[in-house]
C-alpha positions as CSV (number, residue, x, y, z in Angstrom):
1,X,282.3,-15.0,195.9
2,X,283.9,-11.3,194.5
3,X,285.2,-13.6,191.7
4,X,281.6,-15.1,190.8
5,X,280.1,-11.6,191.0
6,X,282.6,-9.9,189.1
7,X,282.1,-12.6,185.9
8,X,278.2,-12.1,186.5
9,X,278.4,-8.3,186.6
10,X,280.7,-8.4,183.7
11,X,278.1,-10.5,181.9
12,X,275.7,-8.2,182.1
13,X,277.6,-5.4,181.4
14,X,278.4,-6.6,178.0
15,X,274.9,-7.1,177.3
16,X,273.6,-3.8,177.9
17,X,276.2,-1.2,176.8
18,X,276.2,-2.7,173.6
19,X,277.6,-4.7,170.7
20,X,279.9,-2.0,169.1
21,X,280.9,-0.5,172.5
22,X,281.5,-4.2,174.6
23,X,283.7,-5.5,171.2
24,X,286.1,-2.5,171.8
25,X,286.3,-3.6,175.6
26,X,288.9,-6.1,176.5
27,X,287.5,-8.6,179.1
28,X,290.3,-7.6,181.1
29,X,289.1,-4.3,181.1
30,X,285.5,-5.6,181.9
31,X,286.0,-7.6,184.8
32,X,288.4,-4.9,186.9
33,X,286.0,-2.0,186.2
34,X,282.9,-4.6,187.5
35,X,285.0,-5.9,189.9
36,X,285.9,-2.2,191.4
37,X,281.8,-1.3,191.0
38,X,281.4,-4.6,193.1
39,X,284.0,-3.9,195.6
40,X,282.3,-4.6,199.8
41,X,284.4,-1.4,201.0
42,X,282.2,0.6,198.8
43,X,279.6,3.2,201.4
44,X,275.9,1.3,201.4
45,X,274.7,5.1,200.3
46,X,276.4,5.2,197.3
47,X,275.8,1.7,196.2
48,X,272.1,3.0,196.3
49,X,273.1,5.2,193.2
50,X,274.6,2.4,191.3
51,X,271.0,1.8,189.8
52,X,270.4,5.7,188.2
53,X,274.5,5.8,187.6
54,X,275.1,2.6,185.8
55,X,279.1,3.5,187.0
56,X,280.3,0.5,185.5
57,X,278.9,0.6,181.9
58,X,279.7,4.8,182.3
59,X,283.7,3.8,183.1
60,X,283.9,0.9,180.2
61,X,282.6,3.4,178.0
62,X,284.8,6.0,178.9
63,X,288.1,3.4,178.6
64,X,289.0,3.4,182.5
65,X,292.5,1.3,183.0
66,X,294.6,0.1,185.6
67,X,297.5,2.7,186.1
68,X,295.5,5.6,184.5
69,X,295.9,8.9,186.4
70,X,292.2,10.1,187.0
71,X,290.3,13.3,187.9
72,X,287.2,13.2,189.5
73,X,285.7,16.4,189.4
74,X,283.2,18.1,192.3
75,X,283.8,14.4,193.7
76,X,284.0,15.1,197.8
77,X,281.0,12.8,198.4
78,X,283.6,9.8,197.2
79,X,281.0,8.4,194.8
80,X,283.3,7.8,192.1
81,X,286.8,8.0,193.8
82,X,285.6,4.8,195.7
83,X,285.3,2.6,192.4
84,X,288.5,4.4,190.7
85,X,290.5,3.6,193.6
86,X,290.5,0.1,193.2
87,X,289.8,0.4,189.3
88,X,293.2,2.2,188.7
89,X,295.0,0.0,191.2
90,X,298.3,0.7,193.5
91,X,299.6,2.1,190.5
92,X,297.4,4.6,189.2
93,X,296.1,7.8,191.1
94,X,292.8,9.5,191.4
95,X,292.6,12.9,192.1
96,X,289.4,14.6,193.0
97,X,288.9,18.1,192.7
98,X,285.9,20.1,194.8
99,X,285.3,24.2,194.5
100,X,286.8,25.3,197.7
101,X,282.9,26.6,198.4
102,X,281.7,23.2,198.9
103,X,285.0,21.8,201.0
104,X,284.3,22.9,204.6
105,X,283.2,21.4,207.7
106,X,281.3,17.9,207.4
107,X,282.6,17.7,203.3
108,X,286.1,17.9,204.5
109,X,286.5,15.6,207.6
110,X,283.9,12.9,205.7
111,X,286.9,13.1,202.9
112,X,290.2,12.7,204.8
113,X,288.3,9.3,206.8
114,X,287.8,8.2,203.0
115,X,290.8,8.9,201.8
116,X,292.7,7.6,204.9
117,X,292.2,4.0,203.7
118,X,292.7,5.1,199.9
119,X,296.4,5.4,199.5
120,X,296.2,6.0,196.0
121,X,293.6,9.2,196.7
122,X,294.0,12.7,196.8
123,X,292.1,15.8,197.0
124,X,292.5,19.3,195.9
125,X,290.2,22.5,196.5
126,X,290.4,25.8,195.0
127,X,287.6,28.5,193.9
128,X,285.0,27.0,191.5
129,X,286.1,29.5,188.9
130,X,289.9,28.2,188.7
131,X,290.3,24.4,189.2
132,X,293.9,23.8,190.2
133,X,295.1,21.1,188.3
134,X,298.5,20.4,187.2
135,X,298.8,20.8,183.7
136,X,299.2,17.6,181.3
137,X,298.5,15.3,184.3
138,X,295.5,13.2,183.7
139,X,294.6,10.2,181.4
140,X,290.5,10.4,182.0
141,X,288.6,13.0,183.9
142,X,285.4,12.9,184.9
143,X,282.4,15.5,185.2
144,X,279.1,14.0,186.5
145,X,276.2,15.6,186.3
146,X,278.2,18.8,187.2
147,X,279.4,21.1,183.7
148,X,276.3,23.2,184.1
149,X,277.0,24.4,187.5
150,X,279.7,26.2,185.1
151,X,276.4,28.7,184.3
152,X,274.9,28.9,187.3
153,X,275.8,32.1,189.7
154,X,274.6,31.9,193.1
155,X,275.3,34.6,195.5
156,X,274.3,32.1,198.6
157,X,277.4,30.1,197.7
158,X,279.9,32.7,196.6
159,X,279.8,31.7,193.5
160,X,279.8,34.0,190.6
161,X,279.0,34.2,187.0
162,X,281.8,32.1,185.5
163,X,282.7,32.2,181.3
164,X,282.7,28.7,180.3
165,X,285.6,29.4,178.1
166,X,288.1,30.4,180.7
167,X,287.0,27.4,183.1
168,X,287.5,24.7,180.0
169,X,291.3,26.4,179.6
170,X,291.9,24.9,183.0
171,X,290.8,21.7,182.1
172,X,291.9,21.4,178.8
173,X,295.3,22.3,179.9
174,X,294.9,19.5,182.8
175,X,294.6,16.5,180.4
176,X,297.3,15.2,178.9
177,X,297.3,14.8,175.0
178,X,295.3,11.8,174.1
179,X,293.5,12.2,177.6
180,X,289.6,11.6,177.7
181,X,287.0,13.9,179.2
182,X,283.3,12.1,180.3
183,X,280.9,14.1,180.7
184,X,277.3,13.3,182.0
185,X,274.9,15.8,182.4
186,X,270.6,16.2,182.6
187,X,269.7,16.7,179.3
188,X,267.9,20.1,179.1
189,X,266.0,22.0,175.9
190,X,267.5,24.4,173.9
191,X,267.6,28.5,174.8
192,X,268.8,30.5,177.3
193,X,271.6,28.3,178.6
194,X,272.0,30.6,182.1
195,X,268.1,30.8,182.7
196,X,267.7,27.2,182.2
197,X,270.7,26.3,184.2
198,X,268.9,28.6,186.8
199,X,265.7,27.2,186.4
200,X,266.3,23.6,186.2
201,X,269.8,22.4,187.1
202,X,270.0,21.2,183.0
203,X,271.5,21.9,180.4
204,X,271.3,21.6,176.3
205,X,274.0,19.0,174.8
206,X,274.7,20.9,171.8
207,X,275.6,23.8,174.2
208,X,278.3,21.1,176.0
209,X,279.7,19.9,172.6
210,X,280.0,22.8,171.3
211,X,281.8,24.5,174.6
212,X,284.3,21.6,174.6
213,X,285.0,21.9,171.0
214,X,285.9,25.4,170.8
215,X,288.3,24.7,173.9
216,X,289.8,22.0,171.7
217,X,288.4,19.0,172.7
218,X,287.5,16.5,169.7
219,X,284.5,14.6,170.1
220,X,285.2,10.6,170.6
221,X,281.9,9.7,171.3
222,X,278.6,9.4,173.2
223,X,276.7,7.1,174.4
224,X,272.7,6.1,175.3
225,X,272.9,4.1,178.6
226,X,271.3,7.1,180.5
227,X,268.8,8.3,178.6
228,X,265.8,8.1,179.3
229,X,262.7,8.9,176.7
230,X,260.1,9.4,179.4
231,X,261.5,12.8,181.2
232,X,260.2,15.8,178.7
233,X,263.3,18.1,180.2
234,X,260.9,20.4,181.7
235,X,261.5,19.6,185.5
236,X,263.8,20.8,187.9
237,X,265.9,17.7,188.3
238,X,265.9,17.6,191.9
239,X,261.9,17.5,191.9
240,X,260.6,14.3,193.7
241,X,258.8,13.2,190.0
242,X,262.2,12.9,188.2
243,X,264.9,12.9,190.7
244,X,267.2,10.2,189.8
245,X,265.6,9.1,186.8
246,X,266.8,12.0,184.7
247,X,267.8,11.9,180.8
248,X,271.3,12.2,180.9
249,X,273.5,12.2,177.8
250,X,277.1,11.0,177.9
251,X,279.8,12.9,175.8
252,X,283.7,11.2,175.3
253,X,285.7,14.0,174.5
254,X,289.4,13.9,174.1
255,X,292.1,16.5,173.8
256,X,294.0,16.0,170.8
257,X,297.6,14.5,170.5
């Protein structure tokens, strides 16, 4: 029955992310990353995301193989680690990395019963401002609907205004060379990066691109399967109208070899 699902899932997938994108996708490829997405020991609550997430499309996009060495970034709630886990296989490693503000209490003990029947799963917390990662240690990293925090300061959460600069050195330095960087992120208008952060949790994607590009990132690509024409960009994303049904752009970065 996982089998059958798997080949349907992959089906579809190759319909919708594409010609150009599912040609440069091995089957292979395909039918682990669905099969992963398709997995039973996957939480019923974050199935329910699968809809506004589209994970599997997102990862074959984003090249995600068996054996890779993956970061998942502000990823304590195990969305993603869950579907890498099995994606990367006994042989790969994931990685997740949460700002030390958010790992207390519930977070934590909710992470170590996840990660107790993940072998191949690790986490590690440090301040929001310095992500400790080893350097030259990952293949693909991904930032979901998180880079903009990078702006946001919020006294309630210790966390303080950050330079976007300094916090890409960390994660430049974490890839290895030829490593891939997703990010997804609301698409927000154009201005006052901080205020708009501030205001509505989004973010321009001119001001990503260009942030990752002056760390030294290259872009590789970007991609439409979030986007979504009918959000103008002018609510707070967690406001009932729009929540979960955000436009989200999709950036491939990769750090040069």
């Amino acid at each position: 029955m996982a089998r059958v699902l798997a080949t349907v899932v992959g089906m579809a997938l190759a319909c919708s992310i594409g010609r150009a994108e599912a040609r440069s996708t091995p089957d292979t490829v395909w039918m682990n990353i669905a099969a992963a997405v398709a997995a039973p020991t996957r939480s019923a609550g974050n199935v329910k995301l699968d809809a506004s997430r589209k994970p599997a499309e997102v990862l074959a996009f984003l090249g995600l193989k068996r054996g890779m060495r993956v970061a998942d970034m502000f990823g304590v709630n195990h969305y993603w680690a869950e579907i890498f886990a099995d994606a990367v296989g006994p042989k790969g490693q994931v990685v997740v990395w949460e700002p030390s503000q958010f790992y207390r209490d519930k977070a934590k003990d909710d992470f170590t019963l996840f990660a107790a029947t993940r072998h191949n799963v690790a986490i590690v917390a440090s301040p929001f401002a310095t992500p400790a990662l080893a350097p030259r240690s990952f293949d693909l990293m991904l930032i979901n609907l998180d880079y903009h925090d990078v702006y946001w300061e919020a006294a309630k959460y210790d966390i303080a205004r950050m330079e976007p600069d300094a916090w890409l050195k960390f994660i430049f330095a974490a890839m290895k060379p030829g490593g891939i960087v997703g990010v997804v992120d609301h698409v927000g208008p154009a201005g006052d990066t901080r205020g708009i952060v501030e205001k509505l949790h989004r973010i321009d994607p001119a001001t990503v691109r260009a942030d990752f590009e002056r760390a030294g990132f290259v872009l590789d690509g970007e991609s439409t399967i979030l986007r979504n024409p009918a959000d103008d960009h002018s609510l707070l994303v967690f406001d009932p109208a729009i929540r979960g049904k955000t436009d989200r752009f999709i950036y491939r970065f990769k750090r040069p070899r």
